[in-house]
N, CA, C and O of each residue as an XYZ file, in Angstrom:
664
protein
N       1.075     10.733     36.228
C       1.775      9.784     35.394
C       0.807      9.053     34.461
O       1.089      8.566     33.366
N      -0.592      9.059     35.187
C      -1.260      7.935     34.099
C      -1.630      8.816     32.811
O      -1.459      8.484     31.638
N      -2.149      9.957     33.268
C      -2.029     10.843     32.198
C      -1.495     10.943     30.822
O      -1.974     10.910     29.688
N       0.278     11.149     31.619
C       1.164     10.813     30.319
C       0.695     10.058     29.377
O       0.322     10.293     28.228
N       0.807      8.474     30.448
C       0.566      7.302     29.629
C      -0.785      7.412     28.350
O      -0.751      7.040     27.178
N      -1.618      7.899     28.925
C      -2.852      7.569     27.998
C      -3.051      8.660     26.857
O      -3.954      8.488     26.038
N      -1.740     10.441     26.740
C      -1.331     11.267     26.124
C      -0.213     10.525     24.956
O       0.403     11.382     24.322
N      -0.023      9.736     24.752
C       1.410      8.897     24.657
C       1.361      9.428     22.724
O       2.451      9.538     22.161
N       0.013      9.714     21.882
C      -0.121     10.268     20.769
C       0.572     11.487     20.552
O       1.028     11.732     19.435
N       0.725     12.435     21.685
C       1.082     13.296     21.360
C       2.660     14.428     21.364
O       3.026     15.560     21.049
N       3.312     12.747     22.148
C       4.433     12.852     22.112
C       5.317     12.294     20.455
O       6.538     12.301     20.299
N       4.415     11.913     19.540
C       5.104     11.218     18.637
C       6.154     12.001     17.886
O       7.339     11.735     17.688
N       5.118     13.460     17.367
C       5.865     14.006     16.539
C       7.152     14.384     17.426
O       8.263     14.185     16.936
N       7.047     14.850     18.545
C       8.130     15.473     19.106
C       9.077     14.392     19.102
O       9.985     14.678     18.322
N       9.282     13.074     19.737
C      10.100     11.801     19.433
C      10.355     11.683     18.029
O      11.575     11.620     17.878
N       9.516     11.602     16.507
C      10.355     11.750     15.990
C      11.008     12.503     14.829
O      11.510     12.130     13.768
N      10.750     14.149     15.628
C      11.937     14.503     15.599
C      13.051     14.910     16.229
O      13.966     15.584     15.758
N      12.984     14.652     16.868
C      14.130     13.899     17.575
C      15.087     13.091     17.141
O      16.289     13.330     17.018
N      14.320     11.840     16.849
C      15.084     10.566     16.352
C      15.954     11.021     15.111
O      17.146     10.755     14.954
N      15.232     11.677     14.347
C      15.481     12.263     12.541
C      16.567     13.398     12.769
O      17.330     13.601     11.825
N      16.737     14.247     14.052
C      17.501     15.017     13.868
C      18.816     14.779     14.604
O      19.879     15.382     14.456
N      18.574     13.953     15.282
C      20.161     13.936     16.388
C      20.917     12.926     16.023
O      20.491     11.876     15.544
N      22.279     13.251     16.271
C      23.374     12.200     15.100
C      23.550     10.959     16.529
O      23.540     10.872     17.757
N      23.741      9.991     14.972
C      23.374      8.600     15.734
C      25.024      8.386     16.022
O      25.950      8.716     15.282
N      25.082      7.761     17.265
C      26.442      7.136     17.769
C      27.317      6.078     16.895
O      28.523      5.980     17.124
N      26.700      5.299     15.902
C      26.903      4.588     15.322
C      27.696      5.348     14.130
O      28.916      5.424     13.987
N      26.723      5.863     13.354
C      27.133      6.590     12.072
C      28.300      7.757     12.388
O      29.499      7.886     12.140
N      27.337      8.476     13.029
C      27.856      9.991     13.488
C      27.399     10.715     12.657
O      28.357     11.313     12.167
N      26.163     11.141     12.029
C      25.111     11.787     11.561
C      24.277     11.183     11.956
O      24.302     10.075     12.491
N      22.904     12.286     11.587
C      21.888     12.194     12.064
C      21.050     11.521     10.842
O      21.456     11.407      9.686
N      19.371     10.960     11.523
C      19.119      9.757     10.413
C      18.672     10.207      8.790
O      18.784      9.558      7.750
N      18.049     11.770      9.062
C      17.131     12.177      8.189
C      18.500     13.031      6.827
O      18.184     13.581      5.772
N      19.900     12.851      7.362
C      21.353     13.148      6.280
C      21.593     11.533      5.336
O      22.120     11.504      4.224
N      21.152     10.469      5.967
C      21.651      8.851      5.961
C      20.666      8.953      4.319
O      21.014      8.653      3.177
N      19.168      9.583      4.929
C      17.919      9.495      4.388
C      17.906     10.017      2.759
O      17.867      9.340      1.731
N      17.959     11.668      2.971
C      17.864     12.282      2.019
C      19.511     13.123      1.790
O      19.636     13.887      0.833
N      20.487     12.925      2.590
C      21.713     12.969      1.298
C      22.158     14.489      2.103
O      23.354     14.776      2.153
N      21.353     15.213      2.579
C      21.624     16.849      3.249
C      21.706     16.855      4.612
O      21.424     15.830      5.234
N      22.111     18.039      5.278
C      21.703     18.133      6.506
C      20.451     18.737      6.690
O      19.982     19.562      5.906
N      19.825     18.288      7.857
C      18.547     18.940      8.411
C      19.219     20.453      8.397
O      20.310     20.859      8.794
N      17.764     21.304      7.580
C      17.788     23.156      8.087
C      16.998     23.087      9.072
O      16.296     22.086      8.924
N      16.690     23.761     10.219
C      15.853     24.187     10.825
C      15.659     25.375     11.196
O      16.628     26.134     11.218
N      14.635     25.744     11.501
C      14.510     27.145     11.616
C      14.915     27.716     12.841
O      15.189     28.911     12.950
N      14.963     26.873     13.797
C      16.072     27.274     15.137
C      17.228     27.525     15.247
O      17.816     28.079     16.176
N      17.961     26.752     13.405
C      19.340     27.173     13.814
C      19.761     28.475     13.464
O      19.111     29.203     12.714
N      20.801     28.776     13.975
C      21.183     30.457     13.761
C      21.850     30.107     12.095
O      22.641     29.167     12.020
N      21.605     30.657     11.189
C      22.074     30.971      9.654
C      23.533     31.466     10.254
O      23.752     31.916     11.379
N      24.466     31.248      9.169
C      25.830     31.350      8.956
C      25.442     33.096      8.036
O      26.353     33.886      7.787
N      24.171     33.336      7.723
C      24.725     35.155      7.232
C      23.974     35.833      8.595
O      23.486     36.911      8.255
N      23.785     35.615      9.684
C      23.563     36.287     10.997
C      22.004     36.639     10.700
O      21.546     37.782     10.688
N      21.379     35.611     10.497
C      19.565     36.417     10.335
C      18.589     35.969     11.970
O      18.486     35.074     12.809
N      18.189     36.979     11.701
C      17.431     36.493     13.051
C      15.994     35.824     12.717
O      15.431     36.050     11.646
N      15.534     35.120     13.551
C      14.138     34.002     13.717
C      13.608     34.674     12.026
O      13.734     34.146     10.921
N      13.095     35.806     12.350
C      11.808     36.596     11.625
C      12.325     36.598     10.235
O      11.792     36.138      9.225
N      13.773     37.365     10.412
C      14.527     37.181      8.575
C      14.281     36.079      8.008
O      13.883     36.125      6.843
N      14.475     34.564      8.780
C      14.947     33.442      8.470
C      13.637     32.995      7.610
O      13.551     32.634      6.436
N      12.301     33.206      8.978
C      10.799     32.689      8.513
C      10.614     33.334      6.974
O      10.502     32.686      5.934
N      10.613     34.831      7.129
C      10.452     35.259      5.680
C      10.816     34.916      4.486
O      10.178     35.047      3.441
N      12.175     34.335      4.697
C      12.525     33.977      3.473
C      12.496     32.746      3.179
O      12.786     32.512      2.005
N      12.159     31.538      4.058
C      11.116     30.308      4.055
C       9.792     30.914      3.223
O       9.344     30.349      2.225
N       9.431     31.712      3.583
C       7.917     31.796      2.853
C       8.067     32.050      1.903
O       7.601     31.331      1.019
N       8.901     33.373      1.544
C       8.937     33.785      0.212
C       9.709     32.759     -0.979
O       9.443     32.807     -2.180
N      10.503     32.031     -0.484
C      10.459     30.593     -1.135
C       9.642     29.324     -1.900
O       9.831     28.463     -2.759
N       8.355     29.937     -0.761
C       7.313     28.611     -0.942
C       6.757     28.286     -2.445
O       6.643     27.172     -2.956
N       6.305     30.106     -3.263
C       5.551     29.986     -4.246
C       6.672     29.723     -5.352
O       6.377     30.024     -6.509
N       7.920     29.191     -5.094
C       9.079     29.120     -6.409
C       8.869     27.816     -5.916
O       8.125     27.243     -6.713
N       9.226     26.952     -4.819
C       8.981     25.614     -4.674
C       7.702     24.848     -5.111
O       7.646     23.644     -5.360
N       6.671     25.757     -5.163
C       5.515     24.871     -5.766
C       5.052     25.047     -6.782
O       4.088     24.419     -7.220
N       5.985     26.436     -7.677
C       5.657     26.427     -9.271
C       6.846     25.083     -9.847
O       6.651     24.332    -10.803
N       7.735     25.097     -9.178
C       9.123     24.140     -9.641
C       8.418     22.753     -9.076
O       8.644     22.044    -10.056
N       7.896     22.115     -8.389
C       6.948     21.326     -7.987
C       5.786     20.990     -9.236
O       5.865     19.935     -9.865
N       4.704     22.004     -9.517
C       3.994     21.964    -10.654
C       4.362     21.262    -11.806
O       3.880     20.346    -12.473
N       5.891     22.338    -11.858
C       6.761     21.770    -13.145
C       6.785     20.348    -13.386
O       6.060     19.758    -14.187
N       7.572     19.890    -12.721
C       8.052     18.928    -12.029
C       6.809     17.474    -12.400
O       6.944     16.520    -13.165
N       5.726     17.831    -11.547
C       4.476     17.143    -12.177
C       4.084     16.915    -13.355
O       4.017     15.773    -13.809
N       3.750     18.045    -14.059
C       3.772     17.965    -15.193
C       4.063     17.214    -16.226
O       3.391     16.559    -17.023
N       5.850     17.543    -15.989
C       6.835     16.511    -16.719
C       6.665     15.480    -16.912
O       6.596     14.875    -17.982
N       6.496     14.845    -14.975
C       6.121     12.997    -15.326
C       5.500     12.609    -15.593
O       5.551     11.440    -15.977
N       3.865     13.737    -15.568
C       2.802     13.349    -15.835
C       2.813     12.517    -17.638
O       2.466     11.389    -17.986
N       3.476     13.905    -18.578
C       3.489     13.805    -19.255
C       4.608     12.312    -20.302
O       4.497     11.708    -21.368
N       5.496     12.349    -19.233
C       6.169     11.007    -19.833
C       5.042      9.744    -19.061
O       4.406      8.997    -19.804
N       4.958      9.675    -18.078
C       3.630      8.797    -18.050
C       2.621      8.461    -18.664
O       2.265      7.286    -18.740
N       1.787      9.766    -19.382
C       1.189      9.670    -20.219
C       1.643      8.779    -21.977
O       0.953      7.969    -22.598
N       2.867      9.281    -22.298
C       3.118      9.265    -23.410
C       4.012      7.274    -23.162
O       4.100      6.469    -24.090
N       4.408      7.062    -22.010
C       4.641      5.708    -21.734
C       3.304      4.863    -22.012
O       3.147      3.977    -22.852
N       2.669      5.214    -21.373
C       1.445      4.343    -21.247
C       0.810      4.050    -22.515
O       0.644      2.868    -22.817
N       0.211      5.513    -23.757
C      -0.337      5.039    -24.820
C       1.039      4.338    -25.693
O       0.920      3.131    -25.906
N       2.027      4.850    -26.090
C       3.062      3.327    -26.583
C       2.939      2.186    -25.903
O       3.906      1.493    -26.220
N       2.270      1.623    -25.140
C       1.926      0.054    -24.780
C       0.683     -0.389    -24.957
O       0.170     -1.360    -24.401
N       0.102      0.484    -25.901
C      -1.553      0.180    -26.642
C      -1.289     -1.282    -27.247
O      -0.484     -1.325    -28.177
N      -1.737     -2.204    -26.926
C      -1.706     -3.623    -27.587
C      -2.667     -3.357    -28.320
O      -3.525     -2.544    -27.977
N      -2.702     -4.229    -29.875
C      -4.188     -4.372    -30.550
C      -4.083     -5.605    -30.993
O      -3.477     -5.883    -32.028
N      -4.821     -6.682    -30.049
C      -5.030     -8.223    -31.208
C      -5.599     -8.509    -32.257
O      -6.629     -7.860    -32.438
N      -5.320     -9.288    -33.097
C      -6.083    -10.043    -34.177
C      -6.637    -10.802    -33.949
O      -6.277    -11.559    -33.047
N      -7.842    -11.012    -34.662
C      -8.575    -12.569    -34.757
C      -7.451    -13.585    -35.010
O      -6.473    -13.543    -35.758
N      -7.949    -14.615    -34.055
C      -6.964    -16.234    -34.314
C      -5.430    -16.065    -33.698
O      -4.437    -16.769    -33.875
N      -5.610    -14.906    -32.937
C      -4.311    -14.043    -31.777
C      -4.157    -15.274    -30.650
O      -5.131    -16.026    -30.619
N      -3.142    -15.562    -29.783
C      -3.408    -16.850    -28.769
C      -2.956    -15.582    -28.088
O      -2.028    -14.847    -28.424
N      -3.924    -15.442    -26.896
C      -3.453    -14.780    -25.450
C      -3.635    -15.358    -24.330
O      -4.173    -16.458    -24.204
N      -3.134    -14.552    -23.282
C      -3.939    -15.078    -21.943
C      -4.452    -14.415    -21.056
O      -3.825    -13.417    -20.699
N      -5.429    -14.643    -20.558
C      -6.738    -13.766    -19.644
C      -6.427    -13.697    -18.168
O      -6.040    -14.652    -17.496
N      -6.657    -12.348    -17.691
C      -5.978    -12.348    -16.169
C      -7.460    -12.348    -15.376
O      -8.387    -11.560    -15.564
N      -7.398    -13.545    -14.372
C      -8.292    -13.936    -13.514
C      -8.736    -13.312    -12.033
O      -8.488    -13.669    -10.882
N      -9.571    -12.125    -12.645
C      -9.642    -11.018    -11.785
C     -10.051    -11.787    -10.193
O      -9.372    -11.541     -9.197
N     -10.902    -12.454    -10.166
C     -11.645    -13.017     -9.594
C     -10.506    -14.359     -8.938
O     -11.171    -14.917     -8.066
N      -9.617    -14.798     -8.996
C      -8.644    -14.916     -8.155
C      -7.847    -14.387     -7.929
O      -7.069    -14.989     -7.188
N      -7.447    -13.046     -8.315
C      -6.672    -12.361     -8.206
C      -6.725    -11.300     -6.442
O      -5.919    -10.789     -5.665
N      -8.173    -11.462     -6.582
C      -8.178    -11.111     -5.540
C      -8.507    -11.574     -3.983
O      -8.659    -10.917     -2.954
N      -8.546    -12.850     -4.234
C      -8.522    -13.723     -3.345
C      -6.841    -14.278     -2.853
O      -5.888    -14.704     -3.507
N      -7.087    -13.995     -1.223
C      -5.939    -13.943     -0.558
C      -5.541    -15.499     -0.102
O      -4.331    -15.605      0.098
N      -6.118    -16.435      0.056
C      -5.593    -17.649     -0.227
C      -4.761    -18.448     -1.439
O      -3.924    -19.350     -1.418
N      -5.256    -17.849     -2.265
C      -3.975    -18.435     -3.606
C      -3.350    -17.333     -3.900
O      -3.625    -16.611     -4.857
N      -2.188    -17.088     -2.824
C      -1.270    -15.708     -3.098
C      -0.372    -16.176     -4.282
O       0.167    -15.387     -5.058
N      -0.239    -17.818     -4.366
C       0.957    -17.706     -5.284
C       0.678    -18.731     -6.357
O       1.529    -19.490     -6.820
N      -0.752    -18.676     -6.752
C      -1.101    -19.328     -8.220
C      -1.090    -18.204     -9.259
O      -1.479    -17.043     -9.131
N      -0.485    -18.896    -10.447
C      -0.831    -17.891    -11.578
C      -2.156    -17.630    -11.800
O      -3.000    -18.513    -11.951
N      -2.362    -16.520    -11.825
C      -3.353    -15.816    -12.252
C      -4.131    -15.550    -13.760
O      -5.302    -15.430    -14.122
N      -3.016    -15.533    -14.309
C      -2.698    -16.051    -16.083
C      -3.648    -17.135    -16.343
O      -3.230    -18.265    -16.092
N      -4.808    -17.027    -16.782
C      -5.010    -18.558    -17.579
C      -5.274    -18.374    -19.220
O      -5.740    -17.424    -19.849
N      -4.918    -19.320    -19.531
C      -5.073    -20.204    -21.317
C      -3.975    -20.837    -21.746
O      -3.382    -21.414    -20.835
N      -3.489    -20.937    -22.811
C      -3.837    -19.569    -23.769
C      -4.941    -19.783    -24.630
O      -5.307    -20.905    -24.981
N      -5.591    -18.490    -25.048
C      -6.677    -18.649    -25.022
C      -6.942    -18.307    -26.875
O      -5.975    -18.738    -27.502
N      -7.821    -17.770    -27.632
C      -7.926    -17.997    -28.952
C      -9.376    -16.916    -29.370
O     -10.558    -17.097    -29.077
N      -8.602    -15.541    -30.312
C      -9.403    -14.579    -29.819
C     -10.354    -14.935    -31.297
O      -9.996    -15.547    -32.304
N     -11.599    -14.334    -30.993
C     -12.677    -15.270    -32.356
C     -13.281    -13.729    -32.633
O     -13.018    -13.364    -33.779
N     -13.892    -12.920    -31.992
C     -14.584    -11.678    -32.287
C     -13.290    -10.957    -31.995
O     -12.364    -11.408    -31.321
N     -13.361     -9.392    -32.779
C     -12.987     -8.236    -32.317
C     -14.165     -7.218    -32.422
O     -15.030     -6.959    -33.259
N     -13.780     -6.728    -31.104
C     -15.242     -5.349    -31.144
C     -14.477     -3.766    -31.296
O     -13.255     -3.631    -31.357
N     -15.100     -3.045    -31.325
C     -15.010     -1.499    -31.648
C     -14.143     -1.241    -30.205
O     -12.926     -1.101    -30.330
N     -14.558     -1.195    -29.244
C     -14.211     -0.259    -28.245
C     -13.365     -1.469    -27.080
O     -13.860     -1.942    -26.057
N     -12.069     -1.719    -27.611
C     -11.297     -2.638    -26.686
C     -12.001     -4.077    -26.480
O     -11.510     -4.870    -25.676
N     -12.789     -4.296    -26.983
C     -13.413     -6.076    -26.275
C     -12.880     -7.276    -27.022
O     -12.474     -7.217    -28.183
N     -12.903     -8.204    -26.392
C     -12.974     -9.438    -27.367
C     -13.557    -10.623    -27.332
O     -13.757    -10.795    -26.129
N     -14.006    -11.664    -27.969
C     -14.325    -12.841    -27.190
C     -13.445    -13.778    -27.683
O     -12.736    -13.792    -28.689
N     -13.660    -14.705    -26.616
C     -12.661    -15.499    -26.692
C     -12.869    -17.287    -26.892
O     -13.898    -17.794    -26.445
N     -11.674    -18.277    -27.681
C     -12.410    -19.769    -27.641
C     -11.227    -20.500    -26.869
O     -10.021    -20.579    -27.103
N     -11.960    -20.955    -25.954
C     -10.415    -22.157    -25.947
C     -10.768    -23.490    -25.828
O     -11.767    -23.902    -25.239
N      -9.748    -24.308    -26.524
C     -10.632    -25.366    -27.008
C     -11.744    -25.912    -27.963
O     -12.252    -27.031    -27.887
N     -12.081    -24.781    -29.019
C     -13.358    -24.377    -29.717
C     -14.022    -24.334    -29.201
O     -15.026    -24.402    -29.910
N     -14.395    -24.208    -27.760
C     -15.704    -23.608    -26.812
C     -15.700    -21.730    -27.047
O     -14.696    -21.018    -27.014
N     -16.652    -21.430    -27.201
C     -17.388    -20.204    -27.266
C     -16.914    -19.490    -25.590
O     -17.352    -20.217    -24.699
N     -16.245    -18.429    -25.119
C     -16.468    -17.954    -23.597
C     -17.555    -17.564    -23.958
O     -17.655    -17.835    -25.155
N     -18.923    -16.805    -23.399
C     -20.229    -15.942    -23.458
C     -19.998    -14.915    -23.037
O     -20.548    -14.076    -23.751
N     -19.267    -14.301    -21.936
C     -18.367    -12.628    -21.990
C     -17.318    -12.008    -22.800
O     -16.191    -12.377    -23.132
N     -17.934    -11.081    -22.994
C     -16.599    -10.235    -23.541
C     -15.853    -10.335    -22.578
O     -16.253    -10.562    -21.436
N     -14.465    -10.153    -22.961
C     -13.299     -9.485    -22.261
C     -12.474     -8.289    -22.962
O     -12.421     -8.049    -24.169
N     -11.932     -7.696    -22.056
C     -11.805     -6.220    -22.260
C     -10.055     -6.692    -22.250
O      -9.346     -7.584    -21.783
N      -9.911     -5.276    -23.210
C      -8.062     -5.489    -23.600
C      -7.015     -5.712    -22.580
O      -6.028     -6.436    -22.706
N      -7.516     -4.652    -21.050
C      -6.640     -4.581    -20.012
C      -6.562     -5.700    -19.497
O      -5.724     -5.737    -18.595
N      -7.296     -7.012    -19.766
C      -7.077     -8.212    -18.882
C      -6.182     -9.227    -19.708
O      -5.579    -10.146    -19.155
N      -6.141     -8.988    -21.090
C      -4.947    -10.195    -22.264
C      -3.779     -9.262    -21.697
O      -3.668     -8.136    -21.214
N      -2.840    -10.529    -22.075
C      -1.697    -10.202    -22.809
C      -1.440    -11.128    -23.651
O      -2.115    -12.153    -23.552
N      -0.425    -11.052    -24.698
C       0.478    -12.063    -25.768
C       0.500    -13.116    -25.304
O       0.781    -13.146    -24.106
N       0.224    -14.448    -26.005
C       0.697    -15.811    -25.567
C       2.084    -15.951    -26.305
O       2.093    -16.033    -27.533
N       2.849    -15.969    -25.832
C       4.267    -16.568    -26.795
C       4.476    -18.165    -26.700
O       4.596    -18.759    -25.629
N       4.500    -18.729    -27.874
C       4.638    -20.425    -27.538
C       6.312    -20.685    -27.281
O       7.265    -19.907    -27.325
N       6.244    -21.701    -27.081
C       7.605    -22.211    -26.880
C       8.248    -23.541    -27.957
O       9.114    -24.393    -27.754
N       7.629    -23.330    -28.800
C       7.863    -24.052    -30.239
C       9.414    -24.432    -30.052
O      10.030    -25.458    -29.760
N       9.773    -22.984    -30.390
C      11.053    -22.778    -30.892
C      12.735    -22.732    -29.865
O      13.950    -22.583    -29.995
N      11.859    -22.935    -29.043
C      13.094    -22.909    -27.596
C      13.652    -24.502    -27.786
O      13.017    -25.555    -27.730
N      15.007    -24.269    -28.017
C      16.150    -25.749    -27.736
C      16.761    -25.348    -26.587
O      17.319    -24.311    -26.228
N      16.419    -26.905    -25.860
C      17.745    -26.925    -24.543
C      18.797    -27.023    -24.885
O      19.106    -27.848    -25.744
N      19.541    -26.330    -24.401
C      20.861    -26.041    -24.483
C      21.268    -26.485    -23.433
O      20.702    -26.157    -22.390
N      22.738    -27.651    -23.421
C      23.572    -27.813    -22.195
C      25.075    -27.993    -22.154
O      25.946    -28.669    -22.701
N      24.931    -26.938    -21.122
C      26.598    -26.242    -21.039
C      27.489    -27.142    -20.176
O      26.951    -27.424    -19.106
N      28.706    -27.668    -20.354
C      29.326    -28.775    -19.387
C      30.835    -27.441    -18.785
O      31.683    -27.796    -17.967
């Protein structure tokens, strides 16, 4: 018995599948139909066109290399709308631009989970060649560059009227 106990890793997969395949009392399917929308195939069950174990495996395999060219595909695709998402959100500031600088350096500190991270807005004075900028706030000089991925847009709030609805 202690055995078991201290084997207890290698019962997982078998538990769960288990859990994933046997219909729950509640529902009345099983969890992994709730999950992904189908029933579990398995290769134990007997096929409805009468194939035996070996038919069944084969044509699992011979499947595989259409599932992972359609897979490839598949990649590809999002890769490519990913790609083409990402450069349409190329920001480019101007000098005398108001942004605000993301504070890497609390950002990753786990005690202020819920301060903005955002500080300025800030007041861009140089532009450089390859994404940089420097920055003034306050007419103080920063002495680092900062790099594009850390601004975003300052939008003021000039123009916002309260509005009240009775």
């Amino acid at each position: 018995m202690v055995e078991i106990i201290n084997d207890w890793d290698t019962y997982i997969q078998p538990v769960l599948f288990l859990y994933w395949t046997r219909e729950l009392r509640v529902t009345g399917q099983p969890s992994f139909t709730l999950v992904y929308e189908k029933n579990p195939v398995l290769v134990m069950d007997s096929s409805s066109k009468g194939q035996e174990l070996i038919e069944r495996l084969l044509e699992i395999t011979d499947k595989v290399l259409q599932f992972r060219t359609n897979a490839r595909r598949a990649i590809k695709k999002a890769q490519a709308k990913l790609e083409e998402t990402f450069n349409k959100k190329e920001v480019k500031f101007q000098k005398d631009d108001l942004v605000l600088y993301f504070d890497k350096a609390l950002a990753a500190r786990h005690d202020v989970k819920f301060v903005n991270k955002w500080k300025g807005p800030y007041e861009i004075s140089h532009v450089f060649d390859k994404k940089a900028y420097k920055l003034i706030i306050n007419g103080n000089l920063i002495k680092e560059t900062v790099n594009r991925n850390l601004l975003k847009k300052y939008y003021t709030r000039d123009i916002w009227e309260p509005v009240i609805i009775i």
